[in-house]
VOLUMBA-274513 format. One record per residue: residue number from 1; residue in one letter; x, y, z of N, C-alpha, C, O, CB in turn. Coordinates in nm, 2 decimals. Atoms other than C-alpha are relative to their C-alpha. Glycine has a CB too. Example, Ala and Ser with C-alpha at 12.3 -4.5 7.8 and 13.67 -1.06 7.14 Angstrom:
residues 2
REC  num  residuo    n_px    n_py    n_pz   ca_px   ca_py   ca_pz    c_px    c_py    c_pz    o_px    o_py    o_pz   cb_px   cb_py   cb_pz
REC    1        A    0.09   -0.12    0.00    1.23   -0.45    0.78    0.09    0.12    0.00    0.19    0.12    0.07   -0.10    0.00    0.12
REC    2        S   -0.09   -0.11    0.00    1.37   -0.11    0.71   -0.08    0.11    0.08   -0.03    0.22    0.09    0.04    0.05   -0.14
end
This chain:
residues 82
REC  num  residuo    n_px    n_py    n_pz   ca_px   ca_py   ca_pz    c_px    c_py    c_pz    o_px    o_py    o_pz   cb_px   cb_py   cb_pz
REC    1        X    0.02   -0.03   -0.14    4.09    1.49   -1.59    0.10   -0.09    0.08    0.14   -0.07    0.19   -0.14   -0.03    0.04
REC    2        X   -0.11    0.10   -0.11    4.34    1.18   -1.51   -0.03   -0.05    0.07    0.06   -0.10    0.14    0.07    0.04    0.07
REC    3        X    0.06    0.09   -0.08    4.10    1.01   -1.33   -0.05   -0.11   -0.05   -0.12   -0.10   -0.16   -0.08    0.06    0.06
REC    4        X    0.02    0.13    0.05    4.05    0.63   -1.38   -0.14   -0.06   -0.02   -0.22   -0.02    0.07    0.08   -0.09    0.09
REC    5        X    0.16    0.01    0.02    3.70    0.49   -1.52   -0.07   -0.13    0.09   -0.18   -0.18    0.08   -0.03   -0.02   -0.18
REC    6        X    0.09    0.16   -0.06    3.65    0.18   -1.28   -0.02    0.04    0.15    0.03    0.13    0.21    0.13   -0.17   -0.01
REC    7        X    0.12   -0.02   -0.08    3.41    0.13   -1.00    0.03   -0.13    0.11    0.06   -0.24    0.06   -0.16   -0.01   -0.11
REC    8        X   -0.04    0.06   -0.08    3.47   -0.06   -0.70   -0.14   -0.14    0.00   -0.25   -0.13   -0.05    0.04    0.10    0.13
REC    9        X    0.09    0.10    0.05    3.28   -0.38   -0.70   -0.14    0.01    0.11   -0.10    0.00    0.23    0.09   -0.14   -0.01
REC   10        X    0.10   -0.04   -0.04    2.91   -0.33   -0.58   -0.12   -0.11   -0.03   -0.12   -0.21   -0.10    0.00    0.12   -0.04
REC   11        X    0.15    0.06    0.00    2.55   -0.47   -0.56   -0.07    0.05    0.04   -0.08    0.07    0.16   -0.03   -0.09    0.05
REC   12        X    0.13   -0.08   -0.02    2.23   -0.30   -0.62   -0.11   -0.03    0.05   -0.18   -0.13    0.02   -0.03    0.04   -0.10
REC   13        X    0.16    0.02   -0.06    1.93   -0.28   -0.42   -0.15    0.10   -0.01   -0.16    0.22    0.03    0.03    0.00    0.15
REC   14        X    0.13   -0.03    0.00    1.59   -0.19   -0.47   -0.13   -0.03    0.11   -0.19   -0.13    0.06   -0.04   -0.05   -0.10
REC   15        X    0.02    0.03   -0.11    1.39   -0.21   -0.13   -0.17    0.09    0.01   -0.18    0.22    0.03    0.15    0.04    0.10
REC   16        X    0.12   -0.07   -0.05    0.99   -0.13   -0.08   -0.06   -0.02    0.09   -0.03   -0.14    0.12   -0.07    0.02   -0.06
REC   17        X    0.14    0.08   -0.09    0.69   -0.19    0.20   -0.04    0.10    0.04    0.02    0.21    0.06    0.02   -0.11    0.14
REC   18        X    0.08   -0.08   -0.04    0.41   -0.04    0.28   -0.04    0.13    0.07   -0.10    0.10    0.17   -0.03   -0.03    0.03
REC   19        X    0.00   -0.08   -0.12    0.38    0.26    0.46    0.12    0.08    0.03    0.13    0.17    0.11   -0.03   -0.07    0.10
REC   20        X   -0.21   -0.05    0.01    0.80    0.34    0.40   -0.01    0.02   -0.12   -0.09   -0.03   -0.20    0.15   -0.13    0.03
REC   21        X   -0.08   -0.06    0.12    0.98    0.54    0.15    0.06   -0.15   -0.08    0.10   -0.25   -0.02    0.14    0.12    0.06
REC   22        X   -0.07    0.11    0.10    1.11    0.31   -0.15    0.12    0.02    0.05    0.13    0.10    0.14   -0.01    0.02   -0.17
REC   23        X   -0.13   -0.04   -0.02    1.49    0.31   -0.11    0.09   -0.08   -0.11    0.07   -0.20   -0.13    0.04   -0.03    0.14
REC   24        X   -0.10    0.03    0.12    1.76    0.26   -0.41    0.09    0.01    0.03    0.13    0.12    0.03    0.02    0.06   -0.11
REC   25        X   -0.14   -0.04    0.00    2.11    0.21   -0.31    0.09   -0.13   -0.06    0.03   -0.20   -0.15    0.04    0.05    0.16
REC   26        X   -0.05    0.02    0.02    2.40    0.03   -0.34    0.14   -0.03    0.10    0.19    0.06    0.17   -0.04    0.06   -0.07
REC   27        X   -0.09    0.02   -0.17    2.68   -0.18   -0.07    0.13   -0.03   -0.10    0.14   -0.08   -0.21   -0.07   -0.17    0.14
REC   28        X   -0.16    0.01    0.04    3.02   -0.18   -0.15    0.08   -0.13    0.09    0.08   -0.14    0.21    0.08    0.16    0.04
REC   29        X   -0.04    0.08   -0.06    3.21   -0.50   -0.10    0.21    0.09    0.05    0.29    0.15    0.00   -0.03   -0.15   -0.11
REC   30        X   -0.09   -0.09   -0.06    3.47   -0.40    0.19    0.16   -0.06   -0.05    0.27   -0.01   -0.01   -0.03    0.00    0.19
REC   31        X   -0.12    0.00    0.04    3.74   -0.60   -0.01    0.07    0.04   -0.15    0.18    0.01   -0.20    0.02   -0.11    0.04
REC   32        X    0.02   -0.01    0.15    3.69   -0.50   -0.36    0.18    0.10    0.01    0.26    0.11    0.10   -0.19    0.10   -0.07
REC   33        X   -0.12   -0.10    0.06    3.97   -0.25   -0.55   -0.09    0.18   -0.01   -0.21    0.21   -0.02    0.07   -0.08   -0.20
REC   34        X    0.08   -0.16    0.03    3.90    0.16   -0.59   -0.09    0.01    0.13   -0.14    0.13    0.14   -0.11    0.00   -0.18
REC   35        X    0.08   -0.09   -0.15    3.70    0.18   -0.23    0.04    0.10    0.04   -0.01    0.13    0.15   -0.01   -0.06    0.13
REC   36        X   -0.05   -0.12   -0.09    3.89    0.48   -0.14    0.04    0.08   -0.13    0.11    0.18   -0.12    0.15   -0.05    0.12
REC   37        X    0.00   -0.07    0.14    3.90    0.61   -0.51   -0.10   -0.02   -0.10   -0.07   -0.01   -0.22    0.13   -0.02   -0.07
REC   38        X    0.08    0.02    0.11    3.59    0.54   -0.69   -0.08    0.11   -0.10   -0.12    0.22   -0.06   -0.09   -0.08    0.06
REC   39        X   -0.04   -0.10    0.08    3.55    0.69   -1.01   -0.11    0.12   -0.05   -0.11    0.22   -0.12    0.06   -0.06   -0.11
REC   40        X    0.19   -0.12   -0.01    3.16    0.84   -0.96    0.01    0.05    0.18   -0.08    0.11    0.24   -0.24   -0.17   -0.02
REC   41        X   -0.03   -0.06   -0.16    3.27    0.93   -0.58   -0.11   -0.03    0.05   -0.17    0.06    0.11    0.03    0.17    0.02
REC   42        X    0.12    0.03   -0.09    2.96    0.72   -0.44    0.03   -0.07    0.10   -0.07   -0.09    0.18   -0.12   -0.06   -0.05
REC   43        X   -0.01    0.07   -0.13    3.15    0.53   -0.18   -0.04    0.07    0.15    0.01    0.17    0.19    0.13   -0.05    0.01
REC   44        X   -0.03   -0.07   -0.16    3.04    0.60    0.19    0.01   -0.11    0.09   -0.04   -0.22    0.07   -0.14    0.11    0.05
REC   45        X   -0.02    0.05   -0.12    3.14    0.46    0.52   -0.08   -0.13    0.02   -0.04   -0.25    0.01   -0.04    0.10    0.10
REC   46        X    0.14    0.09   -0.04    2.76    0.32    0.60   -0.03   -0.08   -0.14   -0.13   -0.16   -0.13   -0.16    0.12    0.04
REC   47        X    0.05    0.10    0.12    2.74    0.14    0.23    0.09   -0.09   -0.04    0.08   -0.14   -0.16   -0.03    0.08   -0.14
REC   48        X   -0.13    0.13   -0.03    3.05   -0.12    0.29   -0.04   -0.12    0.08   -0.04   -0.13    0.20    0.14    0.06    0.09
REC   49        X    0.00    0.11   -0.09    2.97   -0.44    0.37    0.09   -0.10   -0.01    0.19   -0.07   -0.08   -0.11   -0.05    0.00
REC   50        X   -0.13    0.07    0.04    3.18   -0.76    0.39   -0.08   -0.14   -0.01   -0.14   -0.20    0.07    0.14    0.00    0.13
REC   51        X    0.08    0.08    0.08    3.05   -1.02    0.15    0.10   -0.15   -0.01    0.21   -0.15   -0.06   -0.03    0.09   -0.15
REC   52        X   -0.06    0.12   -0.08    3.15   -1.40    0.28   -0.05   -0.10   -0.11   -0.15   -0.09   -0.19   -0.05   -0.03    0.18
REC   53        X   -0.02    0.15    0.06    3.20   -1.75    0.13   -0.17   -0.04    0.03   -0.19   -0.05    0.16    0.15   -0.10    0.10
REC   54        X    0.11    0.08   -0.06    2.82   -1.90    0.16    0.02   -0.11    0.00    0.10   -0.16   -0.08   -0.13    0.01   -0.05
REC   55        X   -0.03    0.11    0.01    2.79   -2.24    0.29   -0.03   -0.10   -0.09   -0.09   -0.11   -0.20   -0.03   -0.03    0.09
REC   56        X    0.00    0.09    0.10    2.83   -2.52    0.20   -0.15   -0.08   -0.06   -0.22   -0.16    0.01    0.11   -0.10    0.06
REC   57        X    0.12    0.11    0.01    2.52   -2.69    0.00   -0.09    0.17    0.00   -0.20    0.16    0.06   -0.03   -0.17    0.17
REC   58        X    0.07   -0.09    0.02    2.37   -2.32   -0.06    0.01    0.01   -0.15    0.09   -0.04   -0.23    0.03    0.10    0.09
REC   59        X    0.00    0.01    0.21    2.29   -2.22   -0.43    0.02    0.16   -0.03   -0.04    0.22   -0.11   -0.21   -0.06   -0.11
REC   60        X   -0.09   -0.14    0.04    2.49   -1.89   -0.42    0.13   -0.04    0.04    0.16   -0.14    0.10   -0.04    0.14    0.09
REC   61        X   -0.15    0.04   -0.06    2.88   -1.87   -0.39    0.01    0.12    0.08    0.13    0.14    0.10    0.13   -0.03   -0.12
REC   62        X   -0.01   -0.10   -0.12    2.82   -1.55   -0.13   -0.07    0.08    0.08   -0.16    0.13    0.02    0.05    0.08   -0.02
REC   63        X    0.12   -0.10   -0.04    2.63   -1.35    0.10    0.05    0.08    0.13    0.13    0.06    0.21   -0.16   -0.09    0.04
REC   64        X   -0.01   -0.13   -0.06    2.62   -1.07    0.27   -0.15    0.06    0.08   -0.26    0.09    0.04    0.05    0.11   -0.12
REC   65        X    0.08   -0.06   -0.09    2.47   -0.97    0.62    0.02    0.19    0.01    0.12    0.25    0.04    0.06   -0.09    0.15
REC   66        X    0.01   -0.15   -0.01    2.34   -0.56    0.60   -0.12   -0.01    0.05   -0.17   -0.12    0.04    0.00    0.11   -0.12
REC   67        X    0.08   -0.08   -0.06    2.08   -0.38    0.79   -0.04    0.13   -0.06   -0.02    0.24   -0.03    0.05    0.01    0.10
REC   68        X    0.09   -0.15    0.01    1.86   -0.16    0.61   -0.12    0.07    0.04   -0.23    0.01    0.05   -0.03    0.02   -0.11
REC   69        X    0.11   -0.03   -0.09    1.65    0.09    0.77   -0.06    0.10   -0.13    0.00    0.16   -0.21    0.05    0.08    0.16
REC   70        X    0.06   -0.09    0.09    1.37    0.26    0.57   -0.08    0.09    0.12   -0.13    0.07    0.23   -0.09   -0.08   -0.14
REC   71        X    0.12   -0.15   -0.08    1.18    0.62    0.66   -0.13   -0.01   -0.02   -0.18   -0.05   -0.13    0.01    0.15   -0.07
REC   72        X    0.15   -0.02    0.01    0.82    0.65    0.72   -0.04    0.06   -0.09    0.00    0.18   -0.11   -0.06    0.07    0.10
REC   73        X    0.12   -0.10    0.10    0.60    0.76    0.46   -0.07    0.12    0.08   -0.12    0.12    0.19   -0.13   -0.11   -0.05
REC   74        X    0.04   -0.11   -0.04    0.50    1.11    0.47   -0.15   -0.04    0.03   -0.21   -0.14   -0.02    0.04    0.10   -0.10
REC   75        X    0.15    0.06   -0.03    0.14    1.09    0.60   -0.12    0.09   -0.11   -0.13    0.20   -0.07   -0.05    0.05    0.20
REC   76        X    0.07   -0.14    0.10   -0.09    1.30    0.32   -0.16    0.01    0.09   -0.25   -0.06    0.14   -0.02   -0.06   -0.23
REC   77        X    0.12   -0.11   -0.05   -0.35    1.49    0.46   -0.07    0.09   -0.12   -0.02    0.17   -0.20    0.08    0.13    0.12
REC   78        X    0.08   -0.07    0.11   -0.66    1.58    0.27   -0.05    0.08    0.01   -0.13    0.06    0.10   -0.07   -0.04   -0.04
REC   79        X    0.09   -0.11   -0.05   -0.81    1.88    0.28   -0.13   -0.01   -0.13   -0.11   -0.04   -0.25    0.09    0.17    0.01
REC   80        X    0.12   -0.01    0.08   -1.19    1.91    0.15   -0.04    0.15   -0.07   -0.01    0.25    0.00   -0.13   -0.05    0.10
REC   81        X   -0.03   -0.07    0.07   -1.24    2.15   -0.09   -0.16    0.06    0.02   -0.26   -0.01    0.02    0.07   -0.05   -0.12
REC   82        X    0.15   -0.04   -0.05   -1.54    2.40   -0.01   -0.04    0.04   -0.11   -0.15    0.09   -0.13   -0.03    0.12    0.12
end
């Protein structure tokens, strides 16, 4: 196909609470390589963020400010059974 097997550099999320849809995605760092060719075509726009130096005396070497919004849970409605 001629297309290259590497994946722009990312970090997965797994996101639940009560009453909201679970949500699974995935943020793309906005300086990585392959963001404008990645080789599963899952980059979008809204899943780029820009992942910074953390300070100093923190016990990570980065972090990254996003905003995720989750959907309402469908409401289920019971019906009684005659």
């Amino acid at each position: 196909m001629g297309h290259h097997p590497w994946r722009p550099g990312h970090i997965h999320f797994m996101l639940s609470k009560d009453g909201y849809q679970s949500l699974i995605s995935q943020i793309y760092d906005s300086e990585t390589k392959y963001l404008d060719n990645d080789s599963v075509f899952a980059v979008k726009q809204s899943l780029i963020g820009t992942f910074a130096r953390a300070p100093a005396g923190a016990d990570t070497d980065l972090v990254l400010a996003f905003d995720f919004k989750l959907k309402k849970a469908a409401v289920e409605r019971l019906v009684a059974a005659e």
